[in-house]
C-alpha positions as CSV (number, residue, x, y, z in Angstrom):
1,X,143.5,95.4,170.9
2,X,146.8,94.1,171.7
3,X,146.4,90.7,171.2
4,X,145.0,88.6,167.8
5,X,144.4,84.8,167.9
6,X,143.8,83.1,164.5
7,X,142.0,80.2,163.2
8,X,144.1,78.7,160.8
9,X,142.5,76.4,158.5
10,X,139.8,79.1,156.6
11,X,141.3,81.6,157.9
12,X,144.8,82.6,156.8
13,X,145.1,79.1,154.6
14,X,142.7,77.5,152.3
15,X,143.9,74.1,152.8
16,X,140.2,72.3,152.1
17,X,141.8,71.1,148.5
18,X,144.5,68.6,150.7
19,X,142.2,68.0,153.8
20,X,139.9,66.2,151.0
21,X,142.7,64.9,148.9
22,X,143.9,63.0,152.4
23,X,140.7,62.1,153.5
24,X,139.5,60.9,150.3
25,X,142.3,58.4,150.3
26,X,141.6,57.3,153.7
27,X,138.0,57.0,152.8
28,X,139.2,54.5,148.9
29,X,142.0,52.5,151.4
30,X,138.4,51.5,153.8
31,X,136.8,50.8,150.9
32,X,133.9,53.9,152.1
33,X,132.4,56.2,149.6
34,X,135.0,59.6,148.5
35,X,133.4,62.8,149.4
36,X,133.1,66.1,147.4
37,X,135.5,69.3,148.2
38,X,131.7,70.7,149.4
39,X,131.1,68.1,151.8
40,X,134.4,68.1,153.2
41,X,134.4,72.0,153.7
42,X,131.5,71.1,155.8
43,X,132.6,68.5,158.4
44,X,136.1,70.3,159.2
45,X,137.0,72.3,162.0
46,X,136.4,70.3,164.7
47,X,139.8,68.1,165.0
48,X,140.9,65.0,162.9
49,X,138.8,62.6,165.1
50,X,135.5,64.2,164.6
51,X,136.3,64.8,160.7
52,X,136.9,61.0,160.2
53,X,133.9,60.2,162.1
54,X,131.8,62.2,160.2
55,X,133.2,61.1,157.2
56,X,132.4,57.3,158.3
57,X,129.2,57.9,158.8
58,X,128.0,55.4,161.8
59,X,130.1,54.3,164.8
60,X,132.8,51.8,164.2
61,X,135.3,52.4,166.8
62,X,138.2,49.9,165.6
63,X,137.1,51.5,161.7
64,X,137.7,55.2,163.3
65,X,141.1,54.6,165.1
66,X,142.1,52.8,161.9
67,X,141.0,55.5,159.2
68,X,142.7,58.6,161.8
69,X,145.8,56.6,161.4
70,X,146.2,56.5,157.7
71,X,144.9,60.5,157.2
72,X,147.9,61.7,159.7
73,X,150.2,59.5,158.0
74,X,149.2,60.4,154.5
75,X,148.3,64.3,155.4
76,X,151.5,65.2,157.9
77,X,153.2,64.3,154.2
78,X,150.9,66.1,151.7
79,X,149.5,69.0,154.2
80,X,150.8,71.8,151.7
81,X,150.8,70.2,148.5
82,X,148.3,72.5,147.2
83,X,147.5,75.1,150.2
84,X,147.4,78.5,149.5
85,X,147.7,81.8,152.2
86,X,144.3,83.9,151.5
87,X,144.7,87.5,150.2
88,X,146.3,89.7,152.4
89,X,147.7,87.7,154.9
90,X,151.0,88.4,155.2
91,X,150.5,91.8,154.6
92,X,147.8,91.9,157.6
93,X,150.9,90.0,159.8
94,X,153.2,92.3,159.2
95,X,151.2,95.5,159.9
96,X,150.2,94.1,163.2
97,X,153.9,92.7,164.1
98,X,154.0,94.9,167.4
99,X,150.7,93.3,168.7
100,X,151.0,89.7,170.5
101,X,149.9,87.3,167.6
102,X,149.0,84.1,168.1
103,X,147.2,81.2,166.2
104,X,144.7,78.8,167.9
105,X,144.0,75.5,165.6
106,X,142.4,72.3,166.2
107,X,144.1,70.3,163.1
108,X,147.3,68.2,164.9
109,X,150.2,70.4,166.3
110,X,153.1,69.1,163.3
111,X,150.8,69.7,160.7
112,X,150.5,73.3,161.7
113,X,154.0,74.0,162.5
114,X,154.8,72.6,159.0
115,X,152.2,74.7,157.0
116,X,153.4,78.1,158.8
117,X,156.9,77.2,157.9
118,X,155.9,76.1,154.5
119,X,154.6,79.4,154.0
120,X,157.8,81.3,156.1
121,X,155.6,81.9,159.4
122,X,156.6,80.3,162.1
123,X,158.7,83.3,163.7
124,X,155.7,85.9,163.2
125,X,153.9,84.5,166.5
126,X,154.2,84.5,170.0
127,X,152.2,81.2,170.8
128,X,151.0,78.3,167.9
129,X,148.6,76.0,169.7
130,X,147.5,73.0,168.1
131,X,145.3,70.1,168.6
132,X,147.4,68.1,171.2
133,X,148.8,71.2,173.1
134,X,146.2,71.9,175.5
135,X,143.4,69.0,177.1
136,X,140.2,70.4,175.3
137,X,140.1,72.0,172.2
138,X,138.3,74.4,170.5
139,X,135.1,75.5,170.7
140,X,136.6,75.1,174.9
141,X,137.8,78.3,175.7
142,X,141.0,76.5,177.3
143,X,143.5,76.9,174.1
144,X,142.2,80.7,174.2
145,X,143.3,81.3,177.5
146,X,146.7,79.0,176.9
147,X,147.1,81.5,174.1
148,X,146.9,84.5,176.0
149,X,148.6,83.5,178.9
150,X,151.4,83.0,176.7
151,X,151.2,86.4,175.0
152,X,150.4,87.9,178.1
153,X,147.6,89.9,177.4
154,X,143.7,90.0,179.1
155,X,141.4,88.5,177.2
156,X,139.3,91.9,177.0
157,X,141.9,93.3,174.8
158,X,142.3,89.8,172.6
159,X,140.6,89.4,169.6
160,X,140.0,85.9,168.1
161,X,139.4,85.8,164.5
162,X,138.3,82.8,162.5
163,X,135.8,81.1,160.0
164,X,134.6,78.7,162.7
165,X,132.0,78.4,164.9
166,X,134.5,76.9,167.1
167,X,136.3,80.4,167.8
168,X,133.3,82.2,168.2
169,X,132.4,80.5,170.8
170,X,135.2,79.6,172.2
171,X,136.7,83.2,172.3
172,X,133.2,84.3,173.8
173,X,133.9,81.6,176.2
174,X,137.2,83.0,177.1
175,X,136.1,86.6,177.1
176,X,137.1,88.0,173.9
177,X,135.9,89.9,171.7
178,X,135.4,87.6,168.1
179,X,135.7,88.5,164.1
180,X,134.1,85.7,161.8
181,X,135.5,85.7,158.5
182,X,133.0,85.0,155.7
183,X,135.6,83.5,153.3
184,X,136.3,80.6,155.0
185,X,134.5,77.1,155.7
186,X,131.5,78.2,156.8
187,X,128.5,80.7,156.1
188,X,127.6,84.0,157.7
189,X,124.0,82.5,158.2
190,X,125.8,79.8,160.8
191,X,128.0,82.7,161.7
192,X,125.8,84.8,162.8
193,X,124.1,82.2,165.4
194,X,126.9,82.3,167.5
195,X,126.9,86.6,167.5
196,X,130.4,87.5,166.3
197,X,131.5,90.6,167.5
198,X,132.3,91.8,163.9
199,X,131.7,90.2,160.8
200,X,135.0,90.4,158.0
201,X,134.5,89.8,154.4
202,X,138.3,89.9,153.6
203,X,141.5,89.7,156.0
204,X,142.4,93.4,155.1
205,X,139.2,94.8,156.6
206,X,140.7,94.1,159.8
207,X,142.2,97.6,159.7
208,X,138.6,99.0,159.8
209,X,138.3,97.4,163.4
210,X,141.7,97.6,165.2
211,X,142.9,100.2,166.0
């Protein structure tokens, strides 16, 4: 492989702790009902518009533009007040530093440029795509090919790995080859529906694929 593409949230960062923490005060300022770190682990990975709206719960335009508004304000300010890198991921960075890295999120662009810089990243990749920089997002296989256009690299020798449904199918989409992780946001059962290449239970097991 001589490209890797990473999911962020559930993937290198846990950062479920502040995601709920930010949405739960969007959800007490509407006066809606605060969800569990569970439920929120649930509904993410899909973008900040399709989080809120699930978290609404029924279709209120006026109420979704105004709850989005208040969760980037309060999160852009609190997005790494608790969120942690997962075992082994710097380690896993820095053994790969000759491949083209890249990471592939849906959570809004300034929010992921802050957290890599929070956690000294920023430098270690060749392309950070987030929400806003391409038209469609994940699971569209357009930020994938964005990605890999950047690094250029094919997308048969680019591996996308992440705890999402969204990059499995998205890198499928884009012709990659696709690791689910099973520490992230979501279980192997719903994994496994969307036939990952390979199937990680930590970030270090990447060594026993790449080679």
């Amino acid at each position: 492989m001589q490209g890797l593409i990473f999911d962020l949230d559930g993937t290198l960062i846990d950062s479920s702790g502040d995601i709920a923490s930010a949405l739960n005060v969007t959800l007490k300022q509407l006066g809606l009902p605060e969800k569990s770190l569970l439920e929120v682990q649930s509904i993410v990975g899909d973008g900040v518009r399709i989080l809120m709206g699930r978290a609404i719960g029924k279709k209120d335009d006026l109420l979704l533009e105004k709850a989005i508004k208040i969760f980037k304000e309060y999160y852009l300010h609190h997005c790494v007040d608790n969120t942690a890198l997962y075992p082994g991921v710097k380690e896993i960075l820095k053994k790969y530093k000759e491949k083209k890295l890249g990471v592939v999120s849906n959570k809004p662009y300034p929010m992921v440029i802050k957290t890599l810089q929070h956690f000294s990243l920023e430098n270690v990749f060749t392309v950070v795509l987030g929400a806003e920089s391409t038209e469609q997002k994940k699971p569209h296989p357009q930020p994938f090919l964005e990605a890999i256009k950047k690094m250029s690299v094919p997308p048969s020798h680019t591996l996308v790995i992440g705890d999402g449904t969204t990059d499995m199918e998205g890198g499928h989409a884009a012709g990659m080859k696709t690791c689910a992780v099973t520490y992230g946001y979501r279980s192997k059962k719903e994994l496994e529906k969307f036939k990952p290449d390979f199937f990680i239970d930590k970030l270090e097991d990447l060594e026993k694929i790449i080679v």
